[in-house]
N, CA, C and O atoms as a printed pandas DataFrame, in Angstrom:
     atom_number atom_name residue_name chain_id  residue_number  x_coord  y_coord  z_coord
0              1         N          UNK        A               1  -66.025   66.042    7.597
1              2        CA          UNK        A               1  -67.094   66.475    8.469
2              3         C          UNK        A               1  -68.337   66.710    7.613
3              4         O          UNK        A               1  -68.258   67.417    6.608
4              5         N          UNK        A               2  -69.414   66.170    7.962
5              6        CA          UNK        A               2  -70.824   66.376    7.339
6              7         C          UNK        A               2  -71.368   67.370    8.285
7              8         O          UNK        A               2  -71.536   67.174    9.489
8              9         N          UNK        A               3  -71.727   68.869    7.389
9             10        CA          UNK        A               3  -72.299   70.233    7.760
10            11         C          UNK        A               3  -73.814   69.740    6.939
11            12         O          UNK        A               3  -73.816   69.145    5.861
12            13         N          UNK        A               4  -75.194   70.175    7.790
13            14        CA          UNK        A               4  -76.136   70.500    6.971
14            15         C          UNK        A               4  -76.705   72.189    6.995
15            16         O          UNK        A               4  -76.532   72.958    7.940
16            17         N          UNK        A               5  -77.411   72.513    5.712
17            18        CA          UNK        A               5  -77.721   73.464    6.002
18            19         C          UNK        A               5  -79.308   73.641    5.830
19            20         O          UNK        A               5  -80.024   73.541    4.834
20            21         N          UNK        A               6  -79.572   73.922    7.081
21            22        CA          UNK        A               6  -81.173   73.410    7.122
22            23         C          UNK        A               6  -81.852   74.580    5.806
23            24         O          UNK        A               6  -81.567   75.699    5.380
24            25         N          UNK        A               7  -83.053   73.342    5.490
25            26        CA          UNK        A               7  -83.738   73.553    4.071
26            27         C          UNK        A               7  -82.806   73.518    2.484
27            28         O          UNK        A               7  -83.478   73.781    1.487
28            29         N          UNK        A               8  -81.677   73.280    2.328
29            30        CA          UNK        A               8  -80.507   72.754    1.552
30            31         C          UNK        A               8  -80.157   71.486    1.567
31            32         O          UNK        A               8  -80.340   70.679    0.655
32            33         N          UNK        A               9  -79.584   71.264    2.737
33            34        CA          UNK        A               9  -79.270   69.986    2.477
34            35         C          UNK        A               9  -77.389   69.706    3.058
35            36         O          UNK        A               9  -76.606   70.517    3.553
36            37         N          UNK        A              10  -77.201   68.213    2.716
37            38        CA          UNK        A              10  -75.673   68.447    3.722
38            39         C          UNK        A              10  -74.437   68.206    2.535
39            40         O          UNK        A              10  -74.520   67.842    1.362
40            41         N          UNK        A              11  -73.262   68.579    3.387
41            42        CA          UNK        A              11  -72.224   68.951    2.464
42            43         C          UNK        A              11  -70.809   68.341    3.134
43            44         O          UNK        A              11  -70.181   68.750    4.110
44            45         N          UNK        A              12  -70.632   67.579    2.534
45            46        CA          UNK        A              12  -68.993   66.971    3.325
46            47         C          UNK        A              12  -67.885   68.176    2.838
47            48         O          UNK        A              12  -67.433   68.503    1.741
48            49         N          UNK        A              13  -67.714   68.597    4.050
49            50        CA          UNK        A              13  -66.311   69.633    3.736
50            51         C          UNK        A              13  -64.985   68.939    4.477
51            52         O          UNK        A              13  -64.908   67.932    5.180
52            53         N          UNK        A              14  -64.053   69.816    4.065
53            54        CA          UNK        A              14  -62.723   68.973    4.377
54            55         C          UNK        A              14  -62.655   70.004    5.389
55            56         O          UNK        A              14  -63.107   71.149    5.398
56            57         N          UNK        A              15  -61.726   69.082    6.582
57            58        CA          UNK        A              15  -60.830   69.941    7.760
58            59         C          UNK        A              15  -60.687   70.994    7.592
59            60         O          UNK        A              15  -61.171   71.990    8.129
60            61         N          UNK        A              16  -59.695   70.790    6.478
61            62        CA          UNK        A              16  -58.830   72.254    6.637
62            63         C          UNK        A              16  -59.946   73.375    6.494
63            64         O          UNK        A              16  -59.645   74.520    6.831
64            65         N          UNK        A              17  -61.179   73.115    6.026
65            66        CA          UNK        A              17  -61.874   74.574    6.250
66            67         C          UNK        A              17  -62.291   74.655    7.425
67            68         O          UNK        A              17  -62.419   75.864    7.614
68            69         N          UNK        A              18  -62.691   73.923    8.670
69            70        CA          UNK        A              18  -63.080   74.108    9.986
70            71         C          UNK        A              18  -62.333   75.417   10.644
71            72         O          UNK        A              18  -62.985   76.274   11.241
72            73         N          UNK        A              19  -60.859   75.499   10.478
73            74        CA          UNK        A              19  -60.542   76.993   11.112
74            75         C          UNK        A              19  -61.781   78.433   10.716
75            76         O          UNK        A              19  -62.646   79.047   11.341
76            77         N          UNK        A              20  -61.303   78.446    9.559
77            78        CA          UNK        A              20  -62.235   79.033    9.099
78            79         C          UNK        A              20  -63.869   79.218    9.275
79            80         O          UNK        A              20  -64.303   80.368    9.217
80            81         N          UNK        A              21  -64.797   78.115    9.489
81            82        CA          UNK        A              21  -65.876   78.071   10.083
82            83         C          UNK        A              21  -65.952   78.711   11.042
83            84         O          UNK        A              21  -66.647   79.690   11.314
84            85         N          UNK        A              22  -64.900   77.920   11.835
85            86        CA          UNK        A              22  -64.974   78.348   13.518
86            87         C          UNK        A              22  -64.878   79.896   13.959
87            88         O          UNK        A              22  -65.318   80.299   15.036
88            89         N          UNK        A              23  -64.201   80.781   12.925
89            90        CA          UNK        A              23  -63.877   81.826   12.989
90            91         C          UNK        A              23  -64.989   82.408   12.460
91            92         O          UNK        A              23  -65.308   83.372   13.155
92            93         N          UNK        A              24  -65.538   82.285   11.763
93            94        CA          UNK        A              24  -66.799   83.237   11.664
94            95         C          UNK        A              24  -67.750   82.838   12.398
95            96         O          UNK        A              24  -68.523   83.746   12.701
96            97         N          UNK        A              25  -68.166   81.171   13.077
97            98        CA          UNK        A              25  -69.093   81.412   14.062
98            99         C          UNK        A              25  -68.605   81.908   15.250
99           100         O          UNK        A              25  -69.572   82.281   15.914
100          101         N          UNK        A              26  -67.653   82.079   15.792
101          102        CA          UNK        A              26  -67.230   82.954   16.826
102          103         C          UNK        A              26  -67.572   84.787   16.483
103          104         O          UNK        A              26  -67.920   85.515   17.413
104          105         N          UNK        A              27  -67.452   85.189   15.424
105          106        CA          UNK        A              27  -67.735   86.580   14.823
106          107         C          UNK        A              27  -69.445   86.662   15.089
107          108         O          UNK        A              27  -70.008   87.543   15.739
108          109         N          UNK        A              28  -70.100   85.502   14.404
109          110        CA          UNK        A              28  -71.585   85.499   14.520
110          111         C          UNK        A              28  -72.372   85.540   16.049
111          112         O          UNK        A              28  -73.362   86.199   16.367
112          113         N          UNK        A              29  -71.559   84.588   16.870
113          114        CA          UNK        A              29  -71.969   84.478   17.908
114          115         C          UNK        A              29  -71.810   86.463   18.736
115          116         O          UNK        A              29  -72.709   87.096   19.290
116          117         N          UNK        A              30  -70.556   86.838   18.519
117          118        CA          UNK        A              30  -70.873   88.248   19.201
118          119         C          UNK        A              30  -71.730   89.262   18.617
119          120         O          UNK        A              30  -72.208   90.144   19.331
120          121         N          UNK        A              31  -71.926   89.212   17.558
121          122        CA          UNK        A              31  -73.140   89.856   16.293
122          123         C          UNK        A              31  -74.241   89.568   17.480
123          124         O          UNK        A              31  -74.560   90.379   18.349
124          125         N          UNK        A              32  -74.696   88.373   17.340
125          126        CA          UNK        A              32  -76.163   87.972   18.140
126          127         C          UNK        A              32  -76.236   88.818   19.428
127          128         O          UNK        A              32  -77.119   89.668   19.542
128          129         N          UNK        A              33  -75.327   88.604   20.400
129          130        CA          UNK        A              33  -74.965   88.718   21.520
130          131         C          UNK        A              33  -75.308   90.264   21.375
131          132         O          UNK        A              33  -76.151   90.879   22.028
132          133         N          UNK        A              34  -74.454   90.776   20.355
133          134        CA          UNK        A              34  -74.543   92.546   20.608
134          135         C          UNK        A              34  -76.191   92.809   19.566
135          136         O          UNK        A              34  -76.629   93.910   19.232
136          137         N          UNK        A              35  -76.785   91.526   19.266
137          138        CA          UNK        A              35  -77.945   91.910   18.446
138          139         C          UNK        A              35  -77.783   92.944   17.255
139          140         O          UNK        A              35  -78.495   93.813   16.750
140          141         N          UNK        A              36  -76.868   92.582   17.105
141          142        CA          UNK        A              36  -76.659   93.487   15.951
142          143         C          UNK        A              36  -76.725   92.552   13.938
143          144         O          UNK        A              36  -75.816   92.058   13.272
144          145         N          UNK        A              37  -78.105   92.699   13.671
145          146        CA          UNK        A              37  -78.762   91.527   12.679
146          147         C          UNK        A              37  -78.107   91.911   11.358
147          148         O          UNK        A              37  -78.454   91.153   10.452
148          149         N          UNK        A              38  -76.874   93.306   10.817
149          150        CA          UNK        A              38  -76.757   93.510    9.912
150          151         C          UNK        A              38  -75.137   92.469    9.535
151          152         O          UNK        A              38  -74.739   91.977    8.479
152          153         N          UNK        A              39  -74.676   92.468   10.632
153          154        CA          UNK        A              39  -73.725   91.740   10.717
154          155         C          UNK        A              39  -74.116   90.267   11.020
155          156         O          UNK        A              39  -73.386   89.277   11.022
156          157         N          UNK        A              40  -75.178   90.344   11.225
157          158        CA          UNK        A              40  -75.243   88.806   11.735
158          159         C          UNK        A              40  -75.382   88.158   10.525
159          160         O          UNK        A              40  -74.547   87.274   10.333
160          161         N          UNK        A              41  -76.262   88.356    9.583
161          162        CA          UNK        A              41  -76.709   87.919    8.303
162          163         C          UNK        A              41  -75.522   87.903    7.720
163          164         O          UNK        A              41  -74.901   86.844    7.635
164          165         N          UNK        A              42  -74.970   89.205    7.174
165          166        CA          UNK        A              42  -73.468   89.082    6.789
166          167         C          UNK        A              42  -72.454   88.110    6.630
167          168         O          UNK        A              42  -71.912   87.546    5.680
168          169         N          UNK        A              43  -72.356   88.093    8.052
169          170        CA          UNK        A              43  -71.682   86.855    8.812
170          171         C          UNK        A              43  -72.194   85.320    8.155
171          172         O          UNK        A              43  -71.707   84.462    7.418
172          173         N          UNK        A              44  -73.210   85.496    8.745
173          174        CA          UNK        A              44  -74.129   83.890    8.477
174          175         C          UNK        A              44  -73.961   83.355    7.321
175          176         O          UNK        A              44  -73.540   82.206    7.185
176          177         N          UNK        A              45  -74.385   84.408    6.003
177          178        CA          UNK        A              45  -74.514   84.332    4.603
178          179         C          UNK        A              45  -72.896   83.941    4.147
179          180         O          UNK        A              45  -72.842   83.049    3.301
180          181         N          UNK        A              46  -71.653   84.466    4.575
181          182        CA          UNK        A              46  -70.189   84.338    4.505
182          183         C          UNK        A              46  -70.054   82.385    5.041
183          184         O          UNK        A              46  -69.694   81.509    4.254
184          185         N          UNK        A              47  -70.302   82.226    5.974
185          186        CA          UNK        A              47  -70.123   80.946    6.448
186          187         C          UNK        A              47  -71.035   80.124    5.523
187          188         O          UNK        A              47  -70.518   79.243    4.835
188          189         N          UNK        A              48  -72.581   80.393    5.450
189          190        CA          UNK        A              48  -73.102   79.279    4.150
190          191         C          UNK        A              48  -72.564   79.311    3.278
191          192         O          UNK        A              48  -73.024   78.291    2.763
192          193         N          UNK        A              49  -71.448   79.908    2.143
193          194        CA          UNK        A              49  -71.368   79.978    0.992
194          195         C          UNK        A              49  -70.020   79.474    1.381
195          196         O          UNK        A              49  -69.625   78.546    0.675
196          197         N          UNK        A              50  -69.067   79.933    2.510
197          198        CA          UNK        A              50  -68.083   78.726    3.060
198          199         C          UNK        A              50  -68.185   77.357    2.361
199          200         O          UNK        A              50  -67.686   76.796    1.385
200          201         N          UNK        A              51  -68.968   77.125    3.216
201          202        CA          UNK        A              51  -69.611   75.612    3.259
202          203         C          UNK        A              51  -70.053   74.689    1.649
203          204         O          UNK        A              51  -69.846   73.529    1.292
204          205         N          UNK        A              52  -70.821   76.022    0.900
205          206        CA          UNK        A              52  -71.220   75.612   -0.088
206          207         C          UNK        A              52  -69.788   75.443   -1.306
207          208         O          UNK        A              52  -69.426   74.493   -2.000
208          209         N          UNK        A              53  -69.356   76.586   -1.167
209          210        CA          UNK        A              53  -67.923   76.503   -1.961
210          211         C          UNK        A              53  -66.951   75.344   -1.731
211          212         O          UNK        A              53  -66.770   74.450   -2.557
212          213         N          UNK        A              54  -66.417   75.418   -0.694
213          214        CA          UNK        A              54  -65.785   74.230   -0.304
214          215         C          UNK        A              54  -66.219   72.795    0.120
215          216         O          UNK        A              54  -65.399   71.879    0.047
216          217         N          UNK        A              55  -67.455   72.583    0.550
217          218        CA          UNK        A              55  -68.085   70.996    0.619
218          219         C          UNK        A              55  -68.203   70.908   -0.870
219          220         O          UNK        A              55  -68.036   71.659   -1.831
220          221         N          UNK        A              56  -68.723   69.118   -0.556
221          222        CA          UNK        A              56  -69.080   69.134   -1.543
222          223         C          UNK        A              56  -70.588   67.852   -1.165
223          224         O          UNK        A              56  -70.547   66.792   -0.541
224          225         N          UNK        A              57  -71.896   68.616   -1.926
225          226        CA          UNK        A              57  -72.876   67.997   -1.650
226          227         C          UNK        A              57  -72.927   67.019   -1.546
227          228         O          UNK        A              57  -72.268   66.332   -2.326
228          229         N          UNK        A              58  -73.891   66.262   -0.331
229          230        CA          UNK        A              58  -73.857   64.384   -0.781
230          231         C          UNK        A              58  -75.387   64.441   -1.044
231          232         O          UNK        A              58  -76.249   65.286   -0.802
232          233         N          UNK        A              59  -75.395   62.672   -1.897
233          234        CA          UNK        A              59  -76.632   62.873   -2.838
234          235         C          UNK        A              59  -78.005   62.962   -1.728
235          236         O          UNK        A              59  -78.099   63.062   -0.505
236          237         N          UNK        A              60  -78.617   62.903   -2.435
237          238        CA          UNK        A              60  -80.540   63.410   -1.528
238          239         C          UNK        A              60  -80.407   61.975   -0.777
239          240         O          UNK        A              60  -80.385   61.936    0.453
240          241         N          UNK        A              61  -80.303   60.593   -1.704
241          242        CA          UNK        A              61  -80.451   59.339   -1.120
242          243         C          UNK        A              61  -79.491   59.167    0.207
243          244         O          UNK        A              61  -79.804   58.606    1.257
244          245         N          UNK        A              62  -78.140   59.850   -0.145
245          246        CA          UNK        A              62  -77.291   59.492    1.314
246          247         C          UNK        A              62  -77.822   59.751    2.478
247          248         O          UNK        A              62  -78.218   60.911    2.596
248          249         N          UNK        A              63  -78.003   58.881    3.620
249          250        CA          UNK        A              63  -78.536   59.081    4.811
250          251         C          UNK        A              63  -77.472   59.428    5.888
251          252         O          UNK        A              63  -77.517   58.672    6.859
252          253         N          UNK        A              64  -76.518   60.406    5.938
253          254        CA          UNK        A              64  -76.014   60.479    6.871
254          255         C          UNK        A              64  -75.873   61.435    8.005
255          256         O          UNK        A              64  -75.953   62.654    7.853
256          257         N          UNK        A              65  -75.621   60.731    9.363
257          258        CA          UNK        A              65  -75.752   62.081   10.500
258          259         C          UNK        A              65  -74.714   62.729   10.354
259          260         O          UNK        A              65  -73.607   62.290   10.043
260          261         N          UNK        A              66  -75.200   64.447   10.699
261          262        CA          UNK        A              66  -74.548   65.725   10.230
262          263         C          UNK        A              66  -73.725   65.727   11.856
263          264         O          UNK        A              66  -74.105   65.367   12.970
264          265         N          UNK        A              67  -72.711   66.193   11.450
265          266        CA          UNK        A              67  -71.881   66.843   12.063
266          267         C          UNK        A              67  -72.381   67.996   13.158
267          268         O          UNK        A              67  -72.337   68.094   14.384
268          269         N          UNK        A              68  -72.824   68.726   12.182
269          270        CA          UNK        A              68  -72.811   70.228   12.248
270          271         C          UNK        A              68  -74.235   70.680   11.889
271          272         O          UNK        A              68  -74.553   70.228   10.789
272          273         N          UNK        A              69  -74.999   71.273   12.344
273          274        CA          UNK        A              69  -76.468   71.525   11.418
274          275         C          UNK        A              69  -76.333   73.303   11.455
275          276         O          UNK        A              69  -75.923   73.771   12.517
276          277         N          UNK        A              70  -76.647   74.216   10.399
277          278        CA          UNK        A              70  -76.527   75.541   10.383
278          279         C          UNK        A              70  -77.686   75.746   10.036
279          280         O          UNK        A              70  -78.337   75.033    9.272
280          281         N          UNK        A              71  -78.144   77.018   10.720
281          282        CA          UNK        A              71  -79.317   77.053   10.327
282          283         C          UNK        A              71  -79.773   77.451    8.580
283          284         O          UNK        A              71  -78.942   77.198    7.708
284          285         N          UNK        A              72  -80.754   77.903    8.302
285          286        CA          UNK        A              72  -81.319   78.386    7.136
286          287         C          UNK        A              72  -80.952   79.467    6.688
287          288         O          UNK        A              72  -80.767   80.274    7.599
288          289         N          UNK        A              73  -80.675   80.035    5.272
289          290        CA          UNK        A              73  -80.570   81.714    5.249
290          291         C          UNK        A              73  -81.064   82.700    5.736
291          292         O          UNK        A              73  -80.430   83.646    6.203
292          293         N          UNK        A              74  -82.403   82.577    5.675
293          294        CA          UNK        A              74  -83.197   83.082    6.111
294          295         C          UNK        A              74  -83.508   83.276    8.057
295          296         O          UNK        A              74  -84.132   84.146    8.664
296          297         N          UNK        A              75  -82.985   82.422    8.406
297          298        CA          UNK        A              75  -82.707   82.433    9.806
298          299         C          UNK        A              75  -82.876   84.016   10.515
299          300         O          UNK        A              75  -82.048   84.914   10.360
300          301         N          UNK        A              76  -84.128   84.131   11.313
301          302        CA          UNK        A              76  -83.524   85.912   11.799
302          303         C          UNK        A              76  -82.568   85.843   12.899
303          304         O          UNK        A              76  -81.901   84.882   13.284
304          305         N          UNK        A              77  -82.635   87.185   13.385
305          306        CA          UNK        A              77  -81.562   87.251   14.455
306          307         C          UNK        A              77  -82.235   86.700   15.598
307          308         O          UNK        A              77  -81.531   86.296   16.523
308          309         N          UNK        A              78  -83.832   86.595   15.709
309          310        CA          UNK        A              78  -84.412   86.428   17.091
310          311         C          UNK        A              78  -84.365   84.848   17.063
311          312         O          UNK        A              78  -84.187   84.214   18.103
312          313         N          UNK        A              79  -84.522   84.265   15.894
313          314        CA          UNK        A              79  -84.114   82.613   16.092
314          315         C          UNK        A              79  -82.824   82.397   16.522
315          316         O          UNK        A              79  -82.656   81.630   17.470
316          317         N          UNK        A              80  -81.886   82.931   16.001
317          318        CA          UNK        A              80  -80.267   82.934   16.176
318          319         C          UNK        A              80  -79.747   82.696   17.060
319          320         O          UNK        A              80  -78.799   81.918   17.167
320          321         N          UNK        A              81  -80.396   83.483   18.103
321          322        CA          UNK        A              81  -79.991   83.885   19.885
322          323         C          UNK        A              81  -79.907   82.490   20.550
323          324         O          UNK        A              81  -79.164   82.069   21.437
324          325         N          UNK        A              82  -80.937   81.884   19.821
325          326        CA          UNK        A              82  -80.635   79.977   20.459
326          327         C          UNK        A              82  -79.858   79.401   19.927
327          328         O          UNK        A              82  -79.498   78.396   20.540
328          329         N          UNK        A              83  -79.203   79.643   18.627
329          330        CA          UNK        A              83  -78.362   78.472   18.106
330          331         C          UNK        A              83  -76.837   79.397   18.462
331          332         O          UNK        A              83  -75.853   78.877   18.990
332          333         N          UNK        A              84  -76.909   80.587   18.116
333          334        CA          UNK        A              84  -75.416   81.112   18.545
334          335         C          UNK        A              84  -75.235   81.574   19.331
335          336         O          UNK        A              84  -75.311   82.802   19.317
336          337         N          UNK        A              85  -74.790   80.709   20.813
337          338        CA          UNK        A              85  -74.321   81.196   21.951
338          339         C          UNK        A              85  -73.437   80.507   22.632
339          340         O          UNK        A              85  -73.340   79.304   22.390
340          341         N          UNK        A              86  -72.725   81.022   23.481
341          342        CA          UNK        A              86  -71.584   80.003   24.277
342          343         C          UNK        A              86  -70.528   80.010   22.711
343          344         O          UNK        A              86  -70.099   80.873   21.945
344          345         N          UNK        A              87  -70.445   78.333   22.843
345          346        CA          UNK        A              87  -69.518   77.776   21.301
346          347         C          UNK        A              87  -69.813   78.166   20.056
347          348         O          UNK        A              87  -68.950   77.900   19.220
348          349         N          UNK        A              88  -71.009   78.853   19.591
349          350        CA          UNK        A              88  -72.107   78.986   18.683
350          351         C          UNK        A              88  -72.168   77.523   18.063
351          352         O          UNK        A              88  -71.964   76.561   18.804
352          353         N          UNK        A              89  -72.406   77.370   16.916
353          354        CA          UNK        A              89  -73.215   76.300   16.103
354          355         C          UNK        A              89  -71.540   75.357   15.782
355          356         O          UNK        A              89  -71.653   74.136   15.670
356          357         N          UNK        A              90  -70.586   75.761   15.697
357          358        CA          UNK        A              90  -69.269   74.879   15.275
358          359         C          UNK        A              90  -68.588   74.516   16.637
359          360         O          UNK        A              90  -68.184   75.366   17.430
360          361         N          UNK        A              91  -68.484   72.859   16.865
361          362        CA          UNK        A              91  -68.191   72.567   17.958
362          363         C          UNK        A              91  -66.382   73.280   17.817
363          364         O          UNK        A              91  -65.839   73.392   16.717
364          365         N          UNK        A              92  -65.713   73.671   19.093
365          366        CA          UNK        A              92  -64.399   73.453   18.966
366          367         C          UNK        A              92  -63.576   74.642   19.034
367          368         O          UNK        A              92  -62.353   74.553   18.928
């Protein structure tokens, strides 16, 4: 699966970490929901470094469509509210 992480860049991770994804954007998504931004970041920052630990970068030249797009670190909670809701950001 190709994850990007907007302003980074994208990262082919293997399956077997998708449980895992999925489980903290489900955690993130009720963070937002209850607006609660100390956990949300938390959260958020736990899943990018997911991603970063276990993918593994593809080069700048590779052109390929992402899977998955996450937002930025920096992401606040008031942007958030659009990307994490319902499924949040990990289909599944």
């Amino acid at each position: 699966m190709i994850i990007r992480i907007l302003t980074e860049g994208q990262y082919r991770v293997p399956s077997s970490v998708l449980d895992r994804l999925n489980r903290l954007d489900n955690r993130i998504v009720e963070a937002v929901a209850a607006g609660n931004g100390k956990d949300y970041q938390r959260l958020l920052g736990q899943m990018l470094e997911l991603v970063r630990q276990k993918g593994k970068p593809l080069d700048l030249q590779e052109l390929t469509e992402s899977d998955v797009i996450l937002p930025a670190p920096d992401t606040t909670l008031q942007e958030a509210r659009r990307l994490f809701r319902g499924e949040g950001a990990i289909p599944g």
